[in-house]
C-alpha positions in Angstrom: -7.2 -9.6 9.6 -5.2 -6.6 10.2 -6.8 -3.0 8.4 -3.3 -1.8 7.3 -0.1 -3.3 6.3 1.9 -0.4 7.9 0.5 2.4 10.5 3.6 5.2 10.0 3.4 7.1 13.3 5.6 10.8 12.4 6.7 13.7 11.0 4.8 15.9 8.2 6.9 18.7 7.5 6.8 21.4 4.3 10.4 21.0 2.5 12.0 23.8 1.6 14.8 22.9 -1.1 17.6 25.3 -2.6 20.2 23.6 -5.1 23.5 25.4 -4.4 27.4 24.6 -6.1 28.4 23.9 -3.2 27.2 24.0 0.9 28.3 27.0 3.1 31.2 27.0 5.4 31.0 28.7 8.8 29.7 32.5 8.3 29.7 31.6 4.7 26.7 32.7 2.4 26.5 30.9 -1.2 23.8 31.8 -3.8 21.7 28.8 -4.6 18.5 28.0 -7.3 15.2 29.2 -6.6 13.5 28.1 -3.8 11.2 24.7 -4.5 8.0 23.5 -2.2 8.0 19.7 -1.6 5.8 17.8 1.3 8.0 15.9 3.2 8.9 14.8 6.8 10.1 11.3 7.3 6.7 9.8 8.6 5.1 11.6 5.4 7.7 10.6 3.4 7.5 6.6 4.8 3.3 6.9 4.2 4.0 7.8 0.8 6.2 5.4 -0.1 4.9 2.5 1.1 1.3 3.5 0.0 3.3 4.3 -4.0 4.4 0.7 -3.6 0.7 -1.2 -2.6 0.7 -1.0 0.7 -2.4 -0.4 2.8 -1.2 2.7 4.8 -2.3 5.0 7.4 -0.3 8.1 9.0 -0.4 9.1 12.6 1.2 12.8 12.5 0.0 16.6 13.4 0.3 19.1 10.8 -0.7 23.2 11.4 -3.9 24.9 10.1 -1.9 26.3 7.5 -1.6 26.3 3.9 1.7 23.8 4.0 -0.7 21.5 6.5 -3.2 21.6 3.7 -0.1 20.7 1.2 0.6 17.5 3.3 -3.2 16.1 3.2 -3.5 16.8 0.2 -0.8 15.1 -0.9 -1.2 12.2 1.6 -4.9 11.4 0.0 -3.8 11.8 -3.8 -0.7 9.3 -3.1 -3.7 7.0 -1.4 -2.6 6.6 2.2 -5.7 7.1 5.0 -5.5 10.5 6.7 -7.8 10.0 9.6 -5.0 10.0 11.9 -3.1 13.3 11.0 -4.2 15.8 13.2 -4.2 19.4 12.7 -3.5 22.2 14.8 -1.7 23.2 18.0 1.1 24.4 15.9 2.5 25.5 12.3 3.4 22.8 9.8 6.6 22.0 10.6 9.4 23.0 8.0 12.6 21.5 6.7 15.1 23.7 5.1 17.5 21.6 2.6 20.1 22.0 0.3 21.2 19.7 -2.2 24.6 19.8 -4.3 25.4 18.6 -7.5 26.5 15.5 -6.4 22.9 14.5 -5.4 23.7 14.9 -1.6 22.0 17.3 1.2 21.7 18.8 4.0 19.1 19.2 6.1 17.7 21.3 9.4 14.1 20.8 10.5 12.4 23.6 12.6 9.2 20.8 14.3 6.5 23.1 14.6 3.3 20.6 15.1 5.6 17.5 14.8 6.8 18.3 18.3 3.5 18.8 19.8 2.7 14.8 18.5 2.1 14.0 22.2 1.5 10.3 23.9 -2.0 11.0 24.6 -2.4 11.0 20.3 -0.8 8.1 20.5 -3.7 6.5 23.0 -6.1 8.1 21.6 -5.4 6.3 18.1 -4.8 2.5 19.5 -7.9 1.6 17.0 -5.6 2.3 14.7 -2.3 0.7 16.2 -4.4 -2.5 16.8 -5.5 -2.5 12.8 -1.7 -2.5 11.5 0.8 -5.2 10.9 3.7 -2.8 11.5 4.1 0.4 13.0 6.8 2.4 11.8 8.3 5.5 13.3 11.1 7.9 13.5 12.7 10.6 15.7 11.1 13.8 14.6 8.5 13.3 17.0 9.1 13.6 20.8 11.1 10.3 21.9 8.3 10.0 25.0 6.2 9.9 21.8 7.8 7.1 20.2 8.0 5.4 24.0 4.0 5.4 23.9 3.8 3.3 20.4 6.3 0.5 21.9 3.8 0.4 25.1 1.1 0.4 22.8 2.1 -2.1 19.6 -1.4 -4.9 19.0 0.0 -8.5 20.3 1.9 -9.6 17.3 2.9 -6.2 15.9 6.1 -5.6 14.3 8.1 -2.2 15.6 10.5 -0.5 13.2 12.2 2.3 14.0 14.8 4.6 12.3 16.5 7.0 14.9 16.6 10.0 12.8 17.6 12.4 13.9 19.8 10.0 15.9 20.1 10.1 19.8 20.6 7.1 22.9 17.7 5.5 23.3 16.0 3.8 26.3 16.1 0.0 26.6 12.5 -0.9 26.6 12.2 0.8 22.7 15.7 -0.8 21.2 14.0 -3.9 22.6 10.6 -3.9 20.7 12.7 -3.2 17.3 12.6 -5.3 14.1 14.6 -3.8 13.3 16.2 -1.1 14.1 17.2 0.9 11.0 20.6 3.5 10.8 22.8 4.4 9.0 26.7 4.9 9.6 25.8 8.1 11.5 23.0 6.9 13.5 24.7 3.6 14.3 27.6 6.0 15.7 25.8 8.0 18.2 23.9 4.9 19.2 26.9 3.0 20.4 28.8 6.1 21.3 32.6 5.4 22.1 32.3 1.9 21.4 32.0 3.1 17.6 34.8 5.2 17.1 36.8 2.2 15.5 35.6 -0.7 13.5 33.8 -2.0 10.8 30.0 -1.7 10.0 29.5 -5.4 10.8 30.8 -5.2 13.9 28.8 -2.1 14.7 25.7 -4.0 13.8 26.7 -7.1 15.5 27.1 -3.9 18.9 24.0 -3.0 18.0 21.9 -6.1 18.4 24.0 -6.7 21.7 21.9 -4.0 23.0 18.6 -5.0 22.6 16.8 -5.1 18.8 15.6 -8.3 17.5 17.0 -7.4 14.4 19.4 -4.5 12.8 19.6 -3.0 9.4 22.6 -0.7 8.2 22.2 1.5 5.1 25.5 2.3 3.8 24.9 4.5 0.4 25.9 3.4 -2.4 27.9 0.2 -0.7 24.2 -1.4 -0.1 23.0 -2.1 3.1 24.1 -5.0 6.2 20.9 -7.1 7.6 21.7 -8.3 11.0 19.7 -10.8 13.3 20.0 -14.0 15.3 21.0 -15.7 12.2 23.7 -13.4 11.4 25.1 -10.8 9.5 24.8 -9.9 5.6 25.5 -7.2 3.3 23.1 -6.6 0.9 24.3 -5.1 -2.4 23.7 -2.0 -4.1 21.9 -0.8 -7.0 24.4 1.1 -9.4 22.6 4.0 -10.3 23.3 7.6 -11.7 21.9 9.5 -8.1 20.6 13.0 -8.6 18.7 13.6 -5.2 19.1 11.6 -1.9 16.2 13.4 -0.5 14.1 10.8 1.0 15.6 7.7 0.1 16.5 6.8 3.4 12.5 7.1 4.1 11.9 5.3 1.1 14.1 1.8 1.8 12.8 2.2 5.4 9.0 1.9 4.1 9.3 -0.4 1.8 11.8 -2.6 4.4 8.8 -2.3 6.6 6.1 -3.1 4.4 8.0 -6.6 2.9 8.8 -7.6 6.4 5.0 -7.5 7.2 4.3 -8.9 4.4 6.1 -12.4 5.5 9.6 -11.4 3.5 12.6 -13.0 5.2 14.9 -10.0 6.5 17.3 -9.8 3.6 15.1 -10.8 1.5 13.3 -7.5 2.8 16.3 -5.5 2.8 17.2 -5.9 -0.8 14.2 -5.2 -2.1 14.0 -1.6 0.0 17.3 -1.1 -1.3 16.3 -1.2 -5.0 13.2 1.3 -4.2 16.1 3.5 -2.6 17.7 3.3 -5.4 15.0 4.3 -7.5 14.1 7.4 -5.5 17.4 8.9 -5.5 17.7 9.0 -9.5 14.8 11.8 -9.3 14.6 15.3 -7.8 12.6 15.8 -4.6 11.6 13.4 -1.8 7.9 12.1 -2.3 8.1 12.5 -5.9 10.6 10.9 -6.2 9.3 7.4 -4.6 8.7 4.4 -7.3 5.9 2.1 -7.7 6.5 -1.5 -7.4 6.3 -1.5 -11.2 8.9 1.0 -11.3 11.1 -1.1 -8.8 10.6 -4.4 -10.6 12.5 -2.8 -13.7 15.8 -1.8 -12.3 
């Protein structure tokens, strides 16, 4: 009997979000809204939003001794995921600066603070709580070695998601362990490197399972998502909405893919049902609050 459905092992960080007309050019500045507080951080984020759902969750992450650390727990506990493995100190909360356009789309640059100082010895040190969860989850905003340490780590039986964000090659042994390995068209570019320059996102996703994942999942916007395993390749369609904030819905589908996979959902199955809660979270401003509960989901 497994403690938690879904350990999220990642990033806390303090968002920092300014609407603006439009985003700077080069040596441009732009005047933008005033400046909005959010918790955030795609392991946050992921905690949240499986936890908003009714999923038994925990976090693994390092926040500072600061009031945006204290932000984070707080919000952690209230959204009812299980803190004991967010540590704190060693660093400053780490801190996402983000602007979003009219259009509902952002852009985002993340200074790590504590997040980079997530070391594999927190990972050892936690494997009571890698051993309790049906799947671990985890992303790139945390030191890759980091990430290494969960794969060498996962209970007998675990399930290993991953989403490479931000996106950079990564070493055999982790593409192996996915299931699956979650990008979108970005990601799934510098992933495959040259051999994605042309083609379509099938055929990236068939590249991608080629080197190593058990199974792969594209996110494509608005055009739905592709699920990709031994079985095959199929797109999953998307939810017409009217989006206002994109801010964490990647985090969102990825949580609530991981949490119906774990649950015994067939992958598709899975990857439709994470791409209605990304729907939901994209039709409201902000990134946690903007996450749907499973009631919310079953009405779109």
């Amino acid at each position: 009997m497994y403690d938690y459905d879904l350990l999220v092992v990642g990033s806390a960080n303090a968002d920092l979000v300014v609407g603006v007309e439009r985003r700077p050019a080069a040596g441009e500045t732009v005047l933008g809204s005033d400046l909005a507080v959010h918790p955030g951080g795609k392991g946050a984020n992921q905690a949240v939003a499986a936890a908003r759902l009714g999923a038994r969750t925990a976090l693994l992450a390092r926040v500072g001794d600061d009031a945006y650390g204290r932000l984070l727990l707080d919000t952690q506990r209230a959204a009812g995921v299980d803190t004991v493995g967010v540590l704190v100190g060693g660093a400053p909360t780490g801190v996402a600066l983000i602007t979003v356009d009219p259009s509902g789309d952002n852009s985002i640059v993340v200074a790590p603070g504590a997040n980079a100082r997530l070391a594999p010895g927190d990972v050892r040190a936690a494997a009571c709580l890698l051993q309790a969860s049906r799947v671990v989850s985890a992303q790139l905003e945390i030191p890759l070695e980091t990430v290494e340490e969960i794969v060498r780590n996962l209970p007998d039986g675990g399930r290993f998601v991953l989403n490479p964000s931000p996106p950079r090659p990564l070493p055999r042994a982790v593409l192996d362990a996915c299931d699956p390995l979650i990008v979108n068209e970005h990601e799934a570019r510098v992933i495959l490197g040259a051999s994605a320059t042309d083609g379509t996102p099938e055929e990236w996703a068939r590249l991608l399972l080629a080197r190593g994942p058990r199974s792969v999942v594209v996110t494509l916007g608005a055009g739905g998502a592709l699920a990709a395993d031994a079985q095959g390749v199929t797109r999953v369609p998307s939810v017409p909405v009217r989006a206002v904030d994109t801010t964490g819905a990647g985090d969102a589908f990825t949580a609530a893919l991981a949490w119906r996979l774990g649950a015994g959902a067939p992958l598709r199955e899975a990857a439709a049902y994470a791409a209605r809660v990304g729907a939901a979270a994209v039709t409201r401003r902000g990134a946690q609050e903007s996450f749907p509960t499973a009631e919310e989901v079953a009405a779109l």
